[in-house]
N, C-alpha and C positions, 0 to 999 in steps of 0.2 A: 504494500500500500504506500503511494506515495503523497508526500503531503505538498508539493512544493511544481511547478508547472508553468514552462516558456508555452503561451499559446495566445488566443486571437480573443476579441469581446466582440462577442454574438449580434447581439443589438443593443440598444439603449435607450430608455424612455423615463420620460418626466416620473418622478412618485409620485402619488396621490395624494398622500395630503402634506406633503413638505414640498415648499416654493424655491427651497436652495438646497435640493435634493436631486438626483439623479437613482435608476435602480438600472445597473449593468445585469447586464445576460452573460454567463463563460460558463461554457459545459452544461446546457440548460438549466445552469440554476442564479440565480439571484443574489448580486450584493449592491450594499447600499453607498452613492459612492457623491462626491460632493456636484454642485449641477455643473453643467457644460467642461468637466474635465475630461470625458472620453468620448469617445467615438464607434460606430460600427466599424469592424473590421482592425484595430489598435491594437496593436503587439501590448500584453501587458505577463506581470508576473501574477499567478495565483495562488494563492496560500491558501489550503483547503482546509473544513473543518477537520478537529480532531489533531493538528498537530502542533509543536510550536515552532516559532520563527529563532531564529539565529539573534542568541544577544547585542553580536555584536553588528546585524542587520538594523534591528529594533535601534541600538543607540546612535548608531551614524545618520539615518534615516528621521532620530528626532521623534519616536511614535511612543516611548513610556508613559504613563498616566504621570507619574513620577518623575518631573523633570530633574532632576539630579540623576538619572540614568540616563541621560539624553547627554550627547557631544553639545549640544546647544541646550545649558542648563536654561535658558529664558522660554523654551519652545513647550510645552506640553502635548502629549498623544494622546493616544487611547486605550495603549497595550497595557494589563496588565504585569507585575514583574516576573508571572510567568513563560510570559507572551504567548501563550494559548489564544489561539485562533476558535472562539465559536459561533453558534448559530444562535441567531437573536432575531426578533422581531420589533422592529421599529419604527413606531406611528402607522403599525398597520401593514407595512410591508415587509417577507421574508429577508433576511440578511445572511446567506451561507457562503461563507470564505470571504477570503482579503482578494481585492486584488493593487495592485503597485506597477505605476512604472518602471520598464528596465531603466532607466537613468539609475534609480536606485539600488541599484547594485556596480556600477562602475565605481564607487570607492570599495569595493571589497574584493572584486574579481577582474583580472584582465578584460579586456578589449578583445581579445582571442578567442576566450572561453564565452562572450557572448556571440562572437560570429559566429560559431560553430554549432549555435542551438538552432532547431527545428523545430515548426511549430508543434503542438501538441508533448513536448518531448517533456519526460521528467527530470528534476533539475535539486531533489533533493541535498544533492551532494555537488559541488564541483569541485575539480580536482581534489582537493585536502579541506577545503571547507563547504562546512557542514550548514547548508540553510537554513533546511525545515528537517523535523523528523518528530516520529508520533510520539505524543502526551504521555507520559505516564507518572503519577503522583510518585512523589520517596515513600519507599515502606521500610517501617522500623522489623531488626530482625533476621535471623540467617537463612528463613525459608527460599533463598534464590539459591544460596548454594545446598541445600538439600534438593531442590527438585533436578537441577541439576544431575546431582549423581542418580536420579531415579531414572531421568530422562536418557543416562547414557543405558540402562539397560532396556530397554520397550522392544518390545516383542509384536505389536501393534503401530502399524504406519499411524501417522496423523491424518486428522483429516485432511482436504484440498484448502489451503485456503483461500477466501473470500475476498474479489478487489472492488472497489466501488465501479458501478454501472454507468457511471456519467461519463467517469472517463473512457471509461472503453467501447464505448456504443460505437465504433467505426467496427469492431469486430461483427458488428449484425446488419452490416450493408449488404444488400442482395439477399435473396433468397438463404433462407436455414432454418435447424429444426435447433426448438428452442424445448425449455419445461418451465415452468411457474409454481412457484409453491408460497406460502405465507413464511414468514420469518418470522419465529417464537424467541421471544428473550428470556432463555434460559441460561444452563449450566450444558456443556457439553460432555458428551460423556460416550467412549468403545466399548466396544465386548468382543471378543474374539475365542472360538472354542480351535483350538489347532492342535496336529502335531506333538508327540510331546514325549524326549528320552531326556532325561535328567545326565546318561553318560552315552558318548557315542559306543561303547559296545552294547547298549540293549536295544541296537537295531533291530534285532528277532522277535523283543518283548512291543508290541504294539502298545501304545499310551498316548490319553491324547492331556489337554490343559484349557481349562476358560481363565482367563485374564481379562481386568478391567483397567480403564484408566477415563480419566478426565480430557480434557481437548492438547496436556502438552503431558501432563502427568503419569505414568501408569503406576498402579496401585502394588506392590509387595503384600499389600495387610490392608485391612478397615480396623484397624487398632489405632490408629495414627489418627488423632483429631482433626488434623489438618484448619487449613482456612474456617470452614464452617463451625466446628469444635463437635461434630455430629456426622460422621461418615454412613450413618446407617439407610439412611436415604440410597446412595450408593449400593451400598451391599442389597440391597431389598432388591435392588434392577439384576447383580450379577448372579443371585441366586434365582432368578426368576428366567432367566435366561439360561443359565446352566442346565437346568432341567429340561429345557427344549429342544434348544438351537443347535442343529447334528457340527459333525467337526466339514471344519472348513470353510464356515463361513465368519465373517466381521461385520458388525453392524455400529455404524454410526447415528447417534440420536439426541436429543435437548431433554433437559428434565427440568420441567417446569412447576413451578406451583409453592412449595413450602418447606423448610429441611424438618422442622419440629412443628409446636405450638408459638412459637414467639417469635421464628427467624421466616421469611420469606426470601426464597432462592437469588431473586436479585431486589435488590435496593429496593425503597420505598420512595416515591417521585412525588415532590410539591409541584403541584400544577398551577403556581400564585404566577409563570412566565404567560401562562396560553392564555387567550380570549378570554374574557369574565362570562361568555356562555360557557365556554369550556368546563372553567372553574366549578361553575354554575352544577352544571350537568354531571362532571364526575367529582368534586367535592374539593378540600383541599390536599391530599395526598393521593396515589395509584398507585397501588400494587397487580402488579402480573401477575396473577392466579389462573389466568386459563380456565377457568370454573373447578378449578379445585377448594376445597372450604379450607380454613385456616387449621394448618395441621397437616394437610397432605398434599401428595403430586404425582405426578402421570410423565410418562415418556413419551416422547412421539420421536418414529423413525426415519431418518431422510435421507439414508447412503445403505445400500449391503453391498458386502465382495463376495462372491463364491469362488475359492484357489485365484483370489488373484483378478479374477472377471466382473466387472460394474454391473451390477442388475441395473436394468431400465428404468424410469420410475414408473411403468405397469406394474414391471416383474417385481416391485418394492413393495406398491400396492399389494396385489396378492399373497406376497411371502406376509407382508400385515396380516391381513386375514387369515391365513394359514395358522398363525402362531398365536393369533389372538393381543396384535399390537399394535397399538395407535400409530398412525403415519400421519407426516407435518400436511395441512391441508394443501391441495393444490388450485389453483386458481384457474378459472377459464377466461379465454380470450375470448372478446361479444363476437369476432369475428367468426369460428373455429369453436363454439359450444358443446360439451361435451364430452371431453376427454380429459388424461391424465396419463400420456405419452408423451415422447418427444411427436411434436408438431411442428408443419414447415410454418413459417412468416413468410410474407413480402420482404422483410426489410424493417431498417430502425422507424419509421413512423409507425407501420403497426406494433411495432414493440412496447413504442413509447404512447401511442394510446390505448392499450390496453392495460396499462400500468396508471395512467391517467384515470381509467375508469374504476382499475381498484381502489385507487386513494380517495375519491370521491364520498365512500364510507371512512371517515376515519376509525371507528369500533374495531377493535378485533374482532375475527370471524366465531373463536370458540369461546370467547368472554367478553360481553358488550360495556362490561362496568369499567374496563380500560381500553386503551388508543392502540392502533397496530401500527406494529414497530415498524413493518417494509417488508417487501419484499425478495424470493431470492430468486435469480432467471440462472440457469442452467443452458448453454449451448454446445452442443453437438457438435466435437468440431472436426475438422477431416481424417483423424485419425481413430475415430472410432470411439474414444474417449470423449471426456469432456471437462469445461471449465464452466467454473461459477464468479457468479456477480451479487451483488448485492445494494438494494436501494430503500434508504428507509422515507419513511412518512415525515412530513414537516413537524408535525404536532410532534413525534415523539426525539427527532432533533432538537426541538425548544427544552423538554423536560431534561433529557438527555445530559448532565452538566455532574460530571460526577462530585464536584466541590460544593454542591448544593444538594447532594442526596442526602437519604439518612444513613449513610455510613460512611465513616473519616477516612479520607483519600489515603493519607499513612498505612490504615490498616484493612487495604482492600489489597488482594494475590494479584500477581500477574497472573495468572487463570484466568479470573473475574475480568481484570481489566482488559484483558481481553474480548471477554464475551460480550463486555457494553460498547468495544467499539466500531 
């Protein structure tokens, strides 16, 4: 995922209700930017949500809220001293990412290294310095280098991961076969029944092994408190799956909903950012419970391997059924009604309006008491295989702030923070 972006501004149009405001277009999405400073078609830099900018960008450039981190103590900005780029809404109109003239980066990089950019290109790093790159809070504590040594023995690939959709929408030019499914803001979480001799001479003795792990983590034990202080949640999915799922397959899935009575799997969201209907209508906090009631939670499945080979998301669907396992919802295209296969498109505008038509409901599909997080599109790509994308909802971008959740940024895993971004 990149945070950081040499490309073009889309179009540009007056805001609505501010007179020395402008609202640029870059990557179909919206930021707010001061009036008549840009143009259709303007080479600029884009700072996308979710990462921070370069300190010593931020200080030559003059943009701290905190002018004494500014090269020009008299000047004042807007960055915090994190300099974390987020999504805001202001006077009414979306605001996601920064965008900056390249002027603004000739005191820090050659003349060279900007000839050599191409539009669309990413730019988080040039040469030795370091632009942009993703958020993530300090956590107190040695759990990095314990996952670490976990992480060197896994026995279980990770899953694929997930790049934002905005950028990559040139991949769905012309004709291809796509999938659509709902994106659940859970915990991620493998299982894998495989293979399994403890010494290479009990090749004669057949033995197989289920193993679990989390989205980076794999589990030795549920002894281990870990992040949540509550692994049982956990163990309840791999004993339930042990019992079924024959050897050879791996199943990738979100567990959503609750760890105990008093912990909910992700964060608890003040919704005092979004519209006062918003407010209005789901309260002032939102937890993601998926219709689970306080105290419990459900799995749903979105990836299997069998020896190595991607089931299709049919072949998902029915192994669901088969086993008796929630699968992530899939979506239908208004065009193309009816299914939950890879399906051909036109091309990126039906892509992009039928994604349009999902968000149109902001509710989630399986719990209407909260906002759907976004989207995931899967395409099919000529190798047989396939890559994923991912595009969330405005609304759940606004709440979306982890320094504003109910849980202290110090003391959230890199797991976690992963899963929120």
């Amino acid at each position: 995922m990149a945070y950081a972006f040499y490309t073009k501004v889309q179009r540009v149009r007056p805001h609505s209700n501010a007179d020395r405001l402008d609202v640029a277009t870059v990557f179909g999405m919206d930021t707010i930017v001061s009036k008549d400073t840009w143009s259709e078609g303007d080479i600029c830099i884009y700072f996308a949500n979710g990462g921070i900018i370069s300190p010593e960008f931020l200080k030559r450039n003059n943009m701290y809220r905190h002018s004494n981190l500014n090269a020009d103590e008299s000047v004042s900005g807007y960055f915090e001293d994190n300099g974390r780029v987020k999504t805001m809404k202001l006077r009414g109109e979306m605001s996601d990412g920064v965008i900056m003239h390249v002027d603004s980066l000739r005191s820090i990089v050659t003349e060279k290294d900007i000839a050599g950019f191409v539009i669309d290109e990413e730019i988080d790093k040039i040469g030795n310095f370091v632009l942009a790159q993703k958020y993530l809070p300090k956590r107190k504590g040695p759990s990095g280098a314990r996952n670490a040594k976990k992480k060197a023995k896994q026995l279980i690939p990770e899953h694929i991961d997930t790049s934002q959709l905005n950028y990559n929408l040139r991949r769905f030019e012309g004709p291809c076969e796509v999938s659509l499914s709902y994106k659940l803001h859970g915990t991620s979480a493998r299982f894998a029944h495989i293979p399994w001799r403890k010494h290479w001479w009990q090749i004669w003795r057949p033995k197989t092994k289920c193993i679990s792990g989390s989205r980076r983590v794999e589990f030795q034990s549920f002894n281990d408190p870990g992040f949540y202080g509550d692994n049982e949640f956990r163990k309840y999915y791999h004993d339930k799956l042990a019992k079924v799922i024959p050897v050879g397959y791996t199943l990738y899935f979100e567990i959503v909903g609750w760890v105990n009575e008093n912990t909910p799997i992700m964060p608890i969201y003040n919704t005092n950012k979004l519209d006062k209907a918003l407010q209005k209508e789901f309260g002032p906090q939102m937890v993601f419970a998926y219709g689970c009631k306080q105290g419990q939670h459900e799995m749903y499945l979105y990836r299997v391997t069998h020896n190595d080979r991607e089931l299709s998301p049919e072949e998902i669907f029915y192994f669901g059924e088969k086993y008796d396992l929630p699968v992530v919802p899939f979506c239908v295209i208004p065009t193309r009604p009816g299914w939950h296969d890879w399906t051909q498109i036109d091309g990126i505008e039906e892509l992009e309006n039928a994604i349009q038509h999902q968000f149109q409901n902001y509710r989630d599909r399986l719990d209407e008491s909260h906002i759907l997080e976004g989207i995931i599109v899967r395409r099919r790509n000529e190798l047989g295989t396939w890559e994923a994308y991912k595009i969330k909802t405005n609304e759940f971008k606004i709440i979306d702030d982890i320094e504003n959740s109910g849980m202290k940024p110090e003391n959230i895993s890199q797991d976690v923070l992963e899963e929120m971004s």
